[in-house]
C-alpha positions in Angstrom: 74.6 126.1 -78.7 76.1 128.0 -75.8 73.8 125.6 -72.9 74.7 122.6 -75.1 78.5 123.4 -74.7 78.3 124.4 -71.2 76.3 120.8 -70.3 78.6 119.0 -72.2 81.2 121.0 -69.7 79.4 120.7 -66.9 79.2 116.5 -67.7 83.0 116.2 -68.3 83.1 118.5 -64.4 81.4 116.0 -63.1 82.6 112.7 -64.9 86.1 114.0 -63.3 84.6 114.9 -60.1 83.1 111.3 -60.2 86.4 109.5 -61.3 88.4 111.8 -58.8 86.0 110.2 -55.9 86.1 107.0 -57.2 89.9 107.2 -57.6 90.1 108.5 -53.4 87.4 106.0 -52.4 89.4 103.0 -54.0 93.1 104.5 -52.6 91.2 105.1 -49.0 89.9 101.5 -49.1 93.4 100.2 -50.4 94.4 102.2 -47.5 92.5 100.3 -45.0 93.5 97.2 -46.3 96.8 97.6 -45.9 96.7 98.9 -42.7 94.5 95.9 -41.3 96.9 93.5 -43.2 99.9 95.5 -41.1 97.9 95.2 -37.7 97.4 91.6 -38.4 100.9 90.9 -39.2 101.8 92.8 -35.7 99.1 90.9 -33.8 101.1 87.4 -35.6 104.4 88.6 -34.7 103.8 89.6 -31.4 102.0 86.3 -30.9 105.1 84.7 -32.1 107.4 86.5 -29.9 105.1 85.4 -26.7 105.0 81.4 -27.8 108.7 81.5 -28.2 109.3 83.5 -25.0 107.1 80.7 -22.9 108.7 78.1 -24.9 112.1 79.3 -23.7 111.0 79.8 -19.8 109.5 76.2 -20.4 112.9 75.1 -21.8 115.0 76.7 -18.7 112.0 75.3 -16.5 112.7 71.9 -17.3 116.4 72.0 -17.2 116.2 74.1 -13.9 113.9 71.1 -12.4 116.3 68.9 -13.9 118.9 70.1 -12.2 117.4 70.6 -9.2 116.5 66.9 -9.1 119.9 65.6 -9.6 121.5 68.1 -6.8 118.6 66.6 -4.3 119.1 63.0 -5.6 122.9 63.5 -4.6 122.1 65.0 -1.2 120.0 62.0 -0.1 122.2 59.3 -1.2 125.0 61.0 0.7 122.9 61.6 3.8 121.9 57.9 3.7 125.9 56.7 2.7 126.6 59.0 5.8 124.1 57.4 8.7 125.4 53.9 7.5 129.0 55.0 8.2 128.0 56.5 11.9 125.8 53.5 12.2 129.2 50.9 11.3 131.7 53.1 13.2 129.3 52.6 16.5 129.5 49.1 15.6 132.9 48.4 15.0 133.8 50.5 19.3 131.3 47.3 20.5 133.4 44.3 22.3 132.0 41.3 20.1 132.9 43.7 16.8 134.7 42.3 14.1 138.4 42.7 14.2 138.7 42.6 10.4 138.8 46.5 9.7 140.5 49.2 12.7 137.9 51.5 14.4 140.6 54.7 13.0 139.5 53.6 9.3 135.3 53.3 9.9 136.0 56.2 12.2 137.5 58.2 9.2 135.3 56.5 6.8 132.4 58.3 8.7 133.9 61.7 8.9 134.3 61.9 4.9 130.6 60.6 4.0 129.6 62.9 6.6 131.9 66.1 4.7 130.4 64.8 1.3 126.7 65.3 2.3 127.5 68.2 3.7 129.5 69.9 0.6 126.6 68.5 -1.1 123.9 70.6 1.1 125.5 73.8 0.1 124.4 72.9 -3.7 120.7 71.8 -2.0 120.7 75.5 -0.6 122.0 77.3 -3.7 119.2 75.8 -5.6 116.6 76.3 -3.2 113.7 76.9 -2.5 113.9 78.0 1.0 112.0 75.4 2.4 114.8 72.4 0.9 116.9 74.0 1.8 116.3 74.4 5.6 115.2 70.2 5.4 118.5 69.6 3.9 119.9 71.9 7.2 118.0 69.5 9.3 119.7 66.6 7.7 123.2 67.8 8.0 122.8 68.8 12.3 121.0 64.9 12.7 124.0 63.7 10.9 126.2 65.7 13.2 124.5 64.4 16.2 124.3 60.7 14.9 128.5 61.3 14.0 129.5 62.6 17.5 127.5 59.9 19.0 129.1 57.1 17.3 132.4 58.9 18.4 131.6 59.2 21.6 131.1 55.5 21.9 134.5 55.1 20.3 136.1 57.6 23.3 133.6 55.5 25.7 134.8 51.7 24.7 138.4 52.8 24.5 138.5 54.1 28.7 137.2 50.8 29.8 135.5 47.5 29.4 131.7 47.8 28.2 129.3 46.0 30.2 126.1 44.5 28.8 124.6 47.1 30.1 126.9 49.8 28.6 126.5 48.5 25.3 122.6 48.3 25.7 122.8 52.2 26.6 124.8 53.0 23.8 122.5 50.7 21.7 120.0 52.9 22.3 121.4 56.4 21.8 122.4 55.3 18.1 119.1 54.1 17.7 117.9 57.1 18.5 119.7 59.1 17.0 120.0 57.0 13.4 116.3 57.0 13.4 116.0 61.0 13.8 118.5 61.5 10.8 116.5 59.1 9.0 113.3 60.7 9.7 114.8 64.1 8.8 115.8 62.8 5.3 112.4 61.5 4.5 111.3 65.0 5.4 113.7 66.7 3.1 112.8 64.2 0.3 109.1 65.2 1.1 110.0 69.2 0.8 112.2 68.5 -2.4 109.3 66.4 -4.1 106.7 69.4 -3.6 109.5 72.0 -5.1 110.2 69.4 -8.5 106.0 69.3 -8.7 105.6 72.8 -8.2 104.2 74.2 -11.7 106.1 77.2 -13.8 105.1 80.6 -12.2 103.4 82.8 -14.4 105.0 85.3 -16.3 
C-alpha cells in the first residue's frame, strides 16, 4: 500500500517535473523567437534608415549637379557675350568702322560683359571643384588681356591715322588674343563636364 502510494507520488513528481520542463522549453523557445523576430526587425529598420540616407545624398547629389550646371552654363555664355564685345569694340577704333554706334558705348558695352562674367566666376569658384574653378580663372585673365587689347587699339586709333599696316598689326593681336580666350573657355567647359560626370562619392 505504502510503495503503491509512494509511486503514485513519485509519478505526479515527475509528471510536474515533466510539465515544469516542457513549460521552460516552450517559454525558452518563445524566447528565441522573439528575440530573432526583434533582430530581424533591427536588421529591416536599420536597412531602411541606410536606403533613405542614400536616397537623400542622391537627392542633394542631383540638385548639387544641377546647380552646378546652371552656374557653369552662365559662366560660359558670359565669357563668350564678353570676347564678342572686346572683339566689336576693336572693330568699331578701325578707320573703315561703321559710324552708326560711338566707340564710348561698345567701349562700355565691353567693360560690363566683361564685369558680368567675372561676378559670374566667383559663383564657378564657390561651387568648385578646384580644378573649374582655376579654368574659370583662366577665362577671366584671357578676357582681361583680349579687353585691354581692344582698348589699347581704341587709345592707338584715337593719337593718329592707322595705316594698312597698323590695322593689319592690330588685326593680329586681337586675333590672337580672341582665339586664347576662346581656347581657354573650351578648356573650362572641358574641366566643368568631367566635375557634372563625376559619380556620387561613397559614403
Amino acid at each position: 500500500m505504502a510503495s503503491s502510494v509512494l509511486l503514485s507520488f513519485m509519478g505526479l513528481i515527475g509528471t510536474l517535473i515533466g510539465s515544469g520542463l516542457t513549460g521552460f522549453l516552450a517559454l525558452r523557445s518563445e524566447r528565441t523567437k522573439h528575440q530573432a523576430l526583434e533582430q530581424q526587425e533591427e536588421r529591416q529598420s536599420r536597412r531602411q534608415e541606410r536606403l533613405q540616407a542614400l536616397d537623400l545624398r542622391l537627392e542633394h547629389h542631383r540638385w548639387r549637379r544641377d546647380h552646378r550646371k546652371m552656374i557653369y552654363q552662365e559662366f560660359a555664355e558670359k565669357s563668350q557675350m564678353a570676347r564678342i564685345a572686346a572683339l566689336d569694340h576693336h572693330r568699331s577704333c578701325l578707320p573703315d568702322a561703321s559710324e552708326s554706334e560711338h566707340v564710348g558705348e561698345i567701349r562700355l558695352r565691353g567693360r560690363n560683359a566683361y564685369r558680368n562674367a567675372l561676378m559670374t566666376s566667383y559663383a564657378v569658384e564657390l561651387q568648385g571643384p578646384e580644378e573649374v574653378a582655376a579654368r574659370a580663372n583662366e577665362c577671366i585673365s584671357s578676357l582681361r588681356d583680349l579687353l585691354n587689347c581692344a582698348e589699347e587699339h581704341e587709345s592707338r586709333s584715337t593719337s593718329g591715322v592707322l595705316t594698312p599696316e597698323d590695322v593689319a598689326e592690330m588685326d593680329e593681336q586681337i586675333s590672337v588674343r580672341f582665339n586664347e580666350a576662346q581656347r581657354k573657355l573650351q578648356l573650362f567647359i572641358r574641366a566643368g563636364c568631367a566635375a557634372l560626370d563625376r559619380p556620387m562619392p561613397p559614403n
